[in-house]
N, C-alpha and C positions, 0 to 999 in steps of 0.2 A: 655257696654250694661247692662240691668237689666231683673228685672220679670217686665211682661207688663204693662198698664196702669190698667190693669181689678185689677191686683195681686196688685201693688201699692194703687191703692183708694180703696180696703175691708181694708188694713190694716189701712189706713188712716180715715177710718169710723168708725174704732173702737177708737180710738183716735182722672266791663270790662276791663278786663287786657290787659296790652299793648301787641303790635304785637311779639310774639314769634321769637326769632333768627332763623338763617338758620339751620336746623338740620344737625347737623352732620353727615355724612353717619358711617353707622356701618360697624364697624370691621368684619373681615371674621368670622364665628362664629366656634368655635371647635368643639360645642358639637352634631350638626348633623353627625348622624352615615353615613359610609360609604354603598350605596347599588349599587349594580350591573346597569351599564351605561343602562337605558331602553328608549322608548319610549312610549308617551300616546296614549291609545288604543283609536281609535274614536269610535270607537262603545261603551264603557263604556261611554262617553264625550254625546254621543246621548241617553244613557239610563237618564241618571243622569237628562239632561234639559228636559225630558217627565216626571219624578218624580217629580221634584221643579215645573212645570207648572199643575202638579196635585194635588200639596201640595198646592198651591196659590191660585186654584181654591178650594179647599175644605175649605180655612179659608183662605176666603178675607179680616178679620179685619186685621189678624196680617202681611197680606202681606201689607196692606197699612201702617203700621205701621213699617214694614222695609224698606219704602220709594217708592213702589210699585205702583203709585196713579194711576193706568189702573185699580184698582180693586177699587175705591172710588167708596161709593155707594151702594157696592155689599154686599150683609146679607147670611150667608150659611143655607142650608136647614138641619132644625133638625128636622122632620118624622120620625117615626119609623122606616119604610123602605129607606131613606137617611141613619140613623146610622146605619143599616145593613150593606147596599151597601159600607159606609165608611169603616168598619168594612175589608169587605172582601178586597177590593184593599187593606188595608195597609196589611193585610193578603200575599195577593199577590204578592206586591211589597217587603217584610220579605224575602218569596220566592226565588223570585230574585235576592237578595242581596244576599244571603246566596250561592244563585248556582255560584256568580261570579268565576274567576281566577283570585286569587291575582297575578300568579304570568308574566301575560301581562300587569299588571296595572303598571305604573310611580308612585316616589314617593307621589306625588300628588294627583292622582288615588284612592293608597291606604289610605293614610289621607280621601280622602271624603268618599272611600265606610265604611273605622268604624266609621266616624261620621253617615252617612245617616244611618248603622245598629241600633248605639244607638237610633238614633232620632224617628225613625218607630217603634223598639219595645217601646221604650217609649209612643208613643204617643198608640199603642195597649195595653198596659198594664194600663193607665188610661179611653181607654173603657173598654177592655172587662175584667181588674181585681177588679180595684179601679170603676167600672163603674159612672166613674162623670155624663154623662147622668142623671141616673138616678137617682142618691145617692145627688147630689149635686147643689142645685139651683144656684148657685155664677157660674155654667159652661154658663150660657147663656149669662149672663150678658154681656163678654166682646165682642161678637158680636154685640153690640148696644153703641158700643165705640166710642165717639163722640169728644173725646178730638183729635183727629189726624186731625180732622178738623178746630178747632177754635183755637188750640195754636202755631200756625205756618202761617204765610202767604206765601204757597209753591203756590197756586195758588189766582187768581182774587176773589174776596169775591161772588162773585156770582156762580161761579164754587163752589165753595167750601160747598156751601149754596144747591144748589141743592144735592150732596151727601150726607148732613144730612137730606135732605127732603125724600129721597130714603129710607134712612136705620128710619128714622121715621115713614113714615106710614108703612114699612115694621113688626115695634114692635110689636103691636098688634096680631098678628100673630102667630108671634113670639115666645113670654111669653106664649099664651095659649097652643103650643105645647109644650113648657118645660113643664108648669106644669102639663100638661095629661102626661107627661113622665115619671116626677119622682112619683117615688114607696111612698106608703100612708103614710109610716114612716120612720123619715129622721134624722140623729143626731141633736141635738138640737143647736147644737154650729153652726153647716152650715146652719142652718134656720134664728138663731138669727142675721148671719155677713150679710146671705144674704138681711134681711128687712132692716139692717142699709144701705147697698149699694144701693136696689133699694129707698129706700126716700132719698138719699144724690142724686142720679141721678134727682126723680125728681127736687129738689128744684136747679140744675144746667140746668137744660130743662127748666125751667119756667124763670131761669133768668140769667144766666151766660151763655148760646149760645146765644142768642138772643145780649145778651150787647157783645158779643165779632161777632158776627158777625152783629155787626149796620151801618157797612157803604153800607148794603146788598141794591140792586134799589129798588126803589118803585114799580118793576111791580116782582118781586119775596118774595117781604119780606109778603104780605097775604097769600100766598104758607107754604111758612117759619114757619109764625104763627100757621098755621091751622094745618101742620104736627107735629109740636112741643105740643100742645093741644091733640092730637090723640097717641103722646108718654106719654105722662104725665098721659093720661087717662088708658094706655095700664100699664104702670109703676103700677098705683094705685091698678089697678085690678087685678095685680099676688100679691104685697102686702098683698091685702085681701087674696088671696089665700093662701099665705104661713101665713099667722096669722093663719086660720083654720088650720092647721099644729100642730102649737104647741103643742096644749095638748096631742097630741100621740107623739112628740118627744122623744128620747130616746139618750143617750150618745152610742150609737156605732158607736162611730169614728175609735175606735183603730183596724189597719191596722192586728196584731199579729207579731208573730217574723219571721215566713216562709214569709209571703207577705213584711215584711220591709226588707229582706234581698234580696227579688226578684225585688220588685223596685231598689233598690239603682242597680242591675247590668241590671235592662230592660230596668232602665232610665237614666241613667250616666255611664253604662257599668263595674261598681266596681265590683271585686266579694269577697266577705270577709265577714266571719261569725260573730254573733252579739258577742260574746264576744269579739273576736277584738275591735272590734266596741267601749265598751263600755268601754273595757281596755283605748284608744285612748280620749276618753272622757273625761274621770276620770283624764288621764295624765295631758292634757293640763288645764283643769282646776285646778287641785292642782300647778301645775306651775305657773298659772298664780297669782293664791292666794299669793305664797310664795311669786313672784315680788312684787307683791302689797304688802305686810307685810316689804320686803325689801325695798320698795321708802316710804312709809307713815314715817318708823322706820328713814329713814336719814334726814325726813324731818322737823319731830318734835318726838325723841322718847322719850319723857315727855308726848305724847297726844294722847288718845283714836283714833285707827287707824278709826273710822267711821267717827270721829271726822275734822280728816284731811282730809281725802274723801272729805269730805261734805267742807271742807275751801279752796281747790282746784277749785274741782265744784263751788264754788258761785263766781268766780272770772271772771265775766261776762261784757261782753261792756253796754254801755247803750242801751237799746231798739231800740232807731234812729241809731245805727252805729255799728247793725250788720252787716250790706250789705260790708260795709268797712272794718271790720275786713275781712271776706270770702272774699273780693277781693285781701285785700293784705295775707293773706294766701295761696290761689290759684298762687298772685306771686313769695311766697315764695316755695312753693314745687313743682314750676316747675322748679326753679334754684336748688334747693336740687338734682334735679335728672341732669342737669348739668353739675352743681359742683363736684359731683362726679361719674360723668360717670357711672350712673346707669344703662340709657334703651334708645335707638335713637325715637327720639320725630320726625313722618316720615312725619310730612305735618304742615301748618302752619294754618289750620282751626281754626277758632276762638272760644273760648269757656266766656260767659258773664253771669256775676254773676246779677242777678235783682231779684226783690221780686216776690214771687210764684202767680200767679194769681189766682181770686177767686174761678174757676171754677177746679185749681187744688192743691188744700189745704188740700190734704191728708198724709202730712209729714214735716217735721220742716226744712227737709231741704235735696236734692235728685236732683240728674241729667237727665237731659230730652235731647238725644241726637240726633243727628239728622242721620235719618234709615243709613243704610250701604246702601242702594239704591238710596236714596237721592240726588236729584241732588246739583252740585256745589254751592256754597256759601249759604249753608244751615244752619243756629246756633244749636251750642247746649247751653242750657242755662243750667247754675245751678244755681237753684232754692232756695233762704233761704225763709221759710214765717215766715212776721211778726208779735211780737203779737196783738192784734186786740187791736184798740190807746182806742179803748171806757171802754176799763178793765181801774180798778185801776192801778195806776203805780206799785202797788206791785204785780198785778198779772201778768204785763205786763215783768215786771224784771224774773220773777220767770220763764216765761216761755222760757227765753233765755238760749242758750245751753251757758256753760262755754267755754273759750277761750281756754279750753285743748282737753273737748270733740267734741268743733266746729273742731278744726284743724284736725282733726282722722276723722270726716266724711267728710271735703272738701279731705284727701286725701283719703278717700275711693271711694268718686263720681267723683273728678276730676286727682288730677296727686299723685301716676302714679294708679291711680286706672280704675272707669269705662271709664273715658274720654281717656284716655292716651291707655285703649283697645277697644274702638271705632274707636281711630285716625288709629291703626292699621289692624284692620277689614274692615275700607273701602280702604285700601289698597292691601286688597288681591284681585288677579285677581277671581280666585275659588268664584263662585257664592255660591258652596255649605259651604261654608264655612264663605260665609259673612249671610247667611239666617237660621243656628240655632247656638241657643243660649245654650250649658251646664251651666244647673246650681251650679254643681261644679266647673267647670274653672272658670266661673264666678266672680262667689261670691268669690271665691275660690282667685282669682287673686288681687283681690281686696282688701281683708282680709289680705291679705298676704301683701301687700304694707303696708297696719299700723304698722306691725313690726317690716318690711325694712327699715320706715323710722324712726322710732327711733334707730333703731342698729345704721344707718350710719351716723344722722344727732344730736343727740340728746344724747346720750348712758350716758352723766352724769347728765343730766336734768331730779331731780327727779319727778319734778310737770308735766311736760311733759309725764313721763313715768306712773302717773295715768290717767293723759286724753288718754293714750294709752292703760290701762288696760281696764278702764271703757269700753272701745269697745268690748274691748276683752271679757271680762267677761259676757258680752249680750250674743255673741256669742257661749261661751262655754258650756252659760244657755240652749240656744237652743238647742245643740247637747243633751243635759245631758235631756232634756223634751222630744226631739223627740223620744229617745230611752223611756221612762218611757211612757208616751203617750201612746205608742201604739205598745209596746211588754213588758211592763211591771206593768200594770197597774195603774198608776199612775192617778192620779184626775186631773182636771182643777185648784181646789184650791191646792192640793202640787204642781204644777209646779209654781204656783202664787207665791204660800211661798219662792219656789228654788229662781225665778227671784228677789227677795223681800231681800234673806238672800244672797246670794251670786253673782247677778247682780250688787245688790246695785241699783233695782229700785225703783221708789214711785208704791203706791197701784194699781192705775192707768193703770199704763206703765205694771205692771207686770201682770195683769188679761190679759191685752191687747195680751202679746205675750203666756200667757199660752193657748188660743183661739184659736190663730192662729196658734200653733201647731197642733191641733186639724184636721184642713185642709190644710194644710203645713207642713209635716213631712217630707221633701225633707229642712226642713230650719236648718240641723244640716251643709248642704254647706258651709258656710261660713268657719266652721274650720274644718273641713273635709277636703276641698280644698288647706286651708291654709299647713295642714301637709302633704299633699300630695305632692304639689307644696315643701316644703321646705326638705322631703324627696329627691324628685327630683333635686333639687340642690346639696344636698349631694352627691346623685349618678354622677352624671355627673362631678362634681368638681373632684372625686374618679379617672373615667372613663380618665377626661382628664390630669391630675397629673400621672396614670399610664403609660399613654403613653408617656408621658414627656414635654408635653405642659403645659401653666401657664392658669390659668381659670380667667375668666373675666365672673363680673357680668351682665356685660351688654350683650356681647352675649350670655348669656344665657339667660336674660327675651328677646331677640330678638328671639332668636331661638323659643321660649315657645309663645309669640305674632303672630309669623308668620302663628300660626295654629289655629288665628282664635277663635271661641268659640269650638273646636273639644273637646269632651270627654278626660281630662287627663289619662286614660293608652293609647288611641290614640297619643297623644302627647307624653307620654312617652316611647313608642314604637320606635316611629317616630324620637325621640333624641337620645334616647340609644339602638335601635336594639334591632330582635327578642327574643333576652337575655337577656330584660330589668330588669332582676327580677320585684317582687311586688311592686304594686303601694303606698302599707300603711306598 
């Protein structure tokens, strides 16, 4: 799983493999802790599906988007008095949570109720602290999320076609109560992502729904037209709205250090003070520096280590036969994990590498999976886009990812990264656990396979292991900004220079993700996640060696998979008992 389609195409605005073997059934796994023989409470079992059925109805994009399609169609009410009302039930529902009895609940039980904890206070601490409502035009947007209807043929093109006509003329609407909501002065950076998103939407409403839904009948496609015109109009006219914004814009983005230390525990349930934090940061990025200075150094040490970088990086397939690289890569690191008995691969769902279509070309190259609700034989595609054939051929070259950085993000999207914790999510019976997403396990999970699989697959391949820094080092950029950002004062342009001098990105790239920090300081996840997860391995490796058992890598990313997208000290808890010491 990822961040949604809304999250995906702002960042993007700013900028078929053969049939899988039989899986293996996995090994018993050691590392689940032992708890008292119980049974599941029904009456917790009856609270839980009155909350996910109130969570679905409050935000029907994202329920359709986890494969939900009773709620196709459906726009949620953002009134003042709706975000109140929302307001207090999740209030309520906090309440709740908090009154339960851990100690009638089954293992199970207790995995959903500290997920469903994180996931309510988080989603309260983005109204009523970070109040995106009001602070944030980019929040409406993905209620007008139109890609769940046109990039999938889950139902008849007609079906489909009336629930973009619903959620169209509903825009109009829509846009105008965001904008009577948000407050007169709005940081400049969530103004600016927001106008690139709403004119990337329109110019997809005017032509990329229309061309993907063409086979619509001839007595709904004037329907079609006319709601789509009535978006486009609605689109334009919060545009102009946030233009007159601007010139009172102002850079207060930055969250401070008390509020980024309350998110990271209201919204992923971390708790750990910012100089941890910053100590953790620092770490892995001077680690990662010194790898990189040790693979550059074996690989030419006669030559300017940028130098090498950059001769790594340029070592690119031809334009026409990217699709084929990514596809035999995705064959290749599904055998890697295999090969060496890394993680059980629990179904045989297909996963097809094709080019990004036009109406979702907000990244070079990203996994689009199919919901954990989803019914049977559903695709997920991964996505490479390619470069547009009308460029020069040098610009066309230029824009292709190198064969060291493509391979670190096919396994970051596909195995064993988001796809490989998909294939296991729709396997869990736990609803609540197939319906949120942490964005530390996450990202976290998936981070953390770029380094697993060069330890296991790769460990003396040094060009390898800079297409595996170069990932890294995005990511460390991001931790080292989100903290500077926005408890440390830091500028848009020094995090540019950070991403510029120690990413190793071009100009571009680096404005691009100093930006999105700006409204995205939850994006230090990725290696947050990663040391957190590989803390956790240590621990349990510790755990099951003192008891006298042998550790295996594989039941333990099985153990770690089983629980879903849940908050890692939930998961941590879960594997090593209420003893688990610290998460970081």
């Amino acid at each position: 799983m990822k961040p949604s389609a809304l999250l995906l195409s702002t960042f993007a605005l700013l900028t078929a493999c053969p049939g899988p073997s039989t899986p293996a059934t996995a090994p018993p796994t050691a590392t689940t802790a032992t708890a008292p023989a119980s049974t599941a409470d029904p009456a917790f079992d009856e609270f839980t599906a009155r909350l996910l059925a109130e969570h679905f109805a409050r935000h029907p994009a994202a329920a359709v988007e986890l494969g939900k399609h009773a709620f196709d169609g459906k726009i949620r009410t953002v009134t003042q008095s709706a975000l109140e009302a929302d307001l207090a039930q999740i209030e309520q529902t906090i309440e709740q949570l908090e009154a339960q009895d851990r100690a009638v609940l089954d293992e199970r039980q207790r995995i959903e109720l500290g997920t469903l904890l994180v996931a309510f206070r988080g989603e309260r601490f983005e109204v009523a602290v970070r109040r995106e409502p009001w602070r944030n035009p980019m929040h409406y947007m993905g209620d007008l999320n139109l890609v769940a209807y046109v990039g999938r043929d889950y139902a008849p093109v007609d079906e489909r076609a009336q629930a973009v006509i619903s959620i169209a003329l509903a825009a109009g609407a829509h846009l105008a109560q965001a904008n009577d909501n948000l407050e007169a002065v709005l940081p400049r950076t969530f103004v600016e992502t927001a106008l690139l998103q709403v004119r990337g939407t329109v110019d997809f409403c005017r032509t990329d729904v229309p061309a993907a839904l063409g086979g619509v009948s001839a007595s709904t496609k004037p329907s079609l037209d006319a709601a789509l015109d009535q978006m486009v109009t609605a689109l334009e006219t919060y545009a102009a709205a946030l233009e007159q914004r601007l010139p009172q814009a102002n850079d207060a983005f930055a969250l401070g250090p008390e509020r980024f230390v309350e998110m990271l525990e209201q919204t992923q349930g971390i708790r750990v003070d910012l100089s941890r934090l910053q100590q953790l940061a620092e770490e892995d990025l001077a680690r990662n520096l010194e790898a990189l200075a040790t693979a550059t150094q074996a690989i030419d040490p006669n030559q300017d280590q940028a130098k090498t970088v950059a001769a790594v990086l340029a070592d690119k397939p031809a334009p026409d036969d990217v699709l084929n690289l990514a596809t035999r890569q995705v064959e290749a690191m599904r055998q890697v994990l295999v090969d060496h008995d890394l993680v059980s691969i629990p179904s045989d769902d297909p996963i097809t590498v094709r080019p990004t279509p036009p109406f979702m070309r907000w990244n070079s190259a990203f996994l689009d999976p199919a919901g954990p609700f989803a019914g049977p034989g559903q695709p997920s595609f991964y996505y490479i886009t390619p470069p547009d054939p009308s460029w020069p051929l040098e610009e066309q070259q230029a824009y292709v990812s190198g064969a060291q950085s493509l391979l670190f993000t096919t396994v970051h999207e596909v195995w064993p990264g988001h796809f490989l914790h998909s294939l296991h999510m729709r396997q869990i019976p736990s609803e609540v656990l197939r319906t949120f997403w942490n964005y530390v396990t996450g990202e976290g999970w998936a981070h953390y396979g770029e380094e697993l699989i060069w330890e296991v697959a790769f460990p003396d391949n040094n060009e390898v292991r800079v297409g595996q820094l170069d990932n890294a080092l995005l990511r460390n950029v991001r931790f080292i900004s989100a903290l500077g950002l926005h408890t440390g004062g830091m500028t848009v342009e020094a995090s540019t220079q950070r991403f510029r001098t120690q990413a190793l990105q071009d100009a571009a790239t680096a404005k691009q993700q100093a930006v999105r920090g700006t409204f995205d300081p939850m994006y230090l996840a990725y290696t947050l996640g990663k040391i957190a997860i590989k803390k956790l391995r240590d621990d349990v490796r510790a755990k099951v060696e003192a008891e006298g058992g042998t550790f295996s890598l594989r039941a333990f990313h099985d153990d770690l998979l089983r629980h879903g997208g849940a908050p890692l000290p939930v998961i941590r808890e879960s594997m090593l008992g209420p003893d688990a010491g610290p998460l970081l």
